[in-house]
C-alpha positions as CSV (number, residue, x, y, z in Angstrom):
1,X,0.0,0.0,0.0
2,X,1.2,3.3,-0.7
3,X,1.7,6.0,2.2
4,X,2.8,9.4,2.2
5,X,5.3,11.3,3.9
6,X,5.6,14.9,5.5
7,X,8.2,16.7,3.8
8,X,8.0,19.9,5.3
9,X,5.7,22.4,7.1
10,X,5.7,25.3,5.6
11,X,5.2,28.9,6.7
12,X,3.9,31.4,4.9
13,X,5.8,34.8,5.4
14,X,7.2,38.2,3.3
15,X,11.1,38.3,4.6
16,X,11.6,34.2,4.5
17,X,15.6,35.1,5.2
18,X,14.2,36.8,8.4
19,X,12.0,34.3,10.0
20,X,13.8,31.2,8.7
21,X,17.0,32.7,10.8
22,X,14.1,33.2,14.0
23,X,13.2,30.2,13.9
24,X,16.7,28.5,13.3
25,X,17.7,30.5,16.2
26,X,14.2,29.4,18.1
27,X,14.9,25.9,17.4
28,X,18.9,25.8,17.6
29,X,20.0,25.2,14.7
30,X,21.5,26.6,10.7
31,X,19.6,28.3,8.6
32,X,19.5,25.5,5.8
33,X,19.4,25.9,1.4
34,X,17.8,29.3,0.0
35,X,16.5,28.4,-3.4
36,X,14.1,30.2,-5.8
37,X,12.1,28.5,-8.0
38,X,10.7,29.3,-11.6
39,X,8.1,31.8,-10.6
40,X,10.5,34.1,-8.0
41,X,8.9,32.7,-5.2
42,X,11.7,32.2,-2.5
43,X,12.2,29.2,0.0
44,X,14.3,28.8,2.8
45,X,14.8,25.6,5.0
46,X,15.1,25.3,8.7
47,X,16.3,22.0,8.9
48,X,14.5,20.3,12.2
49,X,16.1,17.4,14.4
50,X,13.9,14.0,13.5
51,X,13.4,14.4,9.6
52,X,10.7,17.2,8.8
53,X,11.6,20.3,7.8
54,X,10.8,23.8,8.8
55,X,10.0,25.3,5.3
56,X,9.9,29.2,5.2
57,X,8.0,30.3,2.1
58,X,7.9,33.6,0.5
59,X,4.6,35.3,-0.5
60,X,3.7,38.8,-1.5
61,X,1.4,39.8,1.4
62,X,1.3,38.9,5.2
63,X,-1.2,35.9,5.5
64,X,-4.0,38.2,7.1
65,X,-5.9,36.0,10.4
66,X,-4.4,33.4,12.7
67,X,-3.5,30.0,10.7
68,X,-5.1,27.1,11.3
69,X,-1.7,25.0,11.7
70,X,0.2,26.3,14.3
71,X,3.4,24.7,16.2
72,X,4.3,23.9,19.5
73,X,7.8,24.1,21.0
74,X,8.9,22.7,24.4
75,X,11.5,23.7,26.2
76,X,14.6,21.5,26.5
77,X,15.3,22.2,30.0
78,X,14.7,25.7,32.5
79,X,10.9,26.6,33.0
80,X,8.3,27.4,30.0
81,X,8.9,30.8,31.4
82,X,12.8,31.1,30.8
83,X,12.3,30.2,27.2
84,X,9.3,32.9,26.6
85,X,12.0,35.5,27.6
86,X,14.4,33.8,25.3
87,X,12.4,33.6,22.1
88,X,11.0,37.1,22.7
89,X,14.8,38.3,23.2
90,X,14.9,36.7,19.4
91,X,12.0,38.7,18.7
92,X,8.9,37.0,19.3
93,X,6.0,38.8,20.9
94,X,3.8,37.1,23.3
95,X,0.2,37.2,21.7
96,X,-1.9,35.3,25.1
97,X,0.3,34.1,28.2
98,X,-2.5,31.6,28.4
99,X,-2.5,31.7,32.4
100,X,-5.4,29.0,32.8
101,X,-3.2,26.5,30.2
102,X,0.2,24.6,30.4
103,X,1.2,26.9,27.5
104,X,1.6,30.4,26.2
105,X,0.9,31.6,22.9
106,X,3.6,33.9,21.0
107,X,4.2,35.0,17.3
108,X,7.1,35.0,15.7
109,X,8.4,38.2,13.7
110,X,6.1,38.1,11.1
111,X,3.3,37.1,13.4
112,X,2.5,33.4,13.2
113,X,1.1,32.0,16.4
114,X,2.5,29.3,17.8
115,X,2.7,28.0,22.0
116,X,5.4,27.1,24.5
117,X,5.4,24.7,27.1
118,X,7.5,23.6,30.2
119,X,9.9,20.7,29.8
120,X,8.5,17.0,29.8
121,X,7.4,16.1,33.1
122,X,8.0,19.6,33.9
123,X,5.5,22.3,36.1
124,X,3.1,24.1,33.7
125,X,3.4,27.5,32.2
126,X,2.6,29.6,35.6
């Protein structure tokens, strides 16, 4: 039987150089291949630990509304709240801290949603 498999997910943005090197930053590691393919439309991989690709896509104008695929990130070790301060030092804003939830819900430069929580096994979000 034939299957597919997740290549990438891909985020829509206008500077793909600029949020590709957030997120690289976000998620520890190099900014991957820049390519442009046959209609000027410029991509820039964020290669992730475990196979699947952060792809950062360019498109003329800001994707107006929240998306309806978003992405969680977990904090290696520290608290939840240690790494909110961390991506917003990378320039992430905190769009709902979420205080009733495990998580809180930032957007990175171009404002794409997407949560933090505490490490595994760790307290939640306070």
């Amino acid at each position: 039987m034939s299957r597919s498999t997740l290549l990438a997910v891909t985020i829509d943005v206008v500077d793909p150089v600029a949020v590709a090197t957030f997120w690289a930053r976000a998620l520890g590691v190099a900014v991957g291949a820049r390519s442009t393919d046959a209609h000027g439309t410029t991509y820039v991989a964020v290669p992730v630990d475990g196979g699947t690709d952060l792809l950062v896509q360019q498109v003329a104008e800001p994707t107006p509304g929240k998306a309806r695929v978003h992405l969680d990130l977990r904090a290696d070790d520290g608290t939840a709240e240690d790494e909110v301060v961390r991506l917003t030092g990378l320039g992430a804003r905190v769009v709902d801290p979420a205080p009733d939830h495990p998580w809180v819900v930032l957007a990175d430069p171009e404002g794409t949603e997407f949560c933090v929580l505490g490490p595994a096994g760790g307290q939640p979000v306070p």
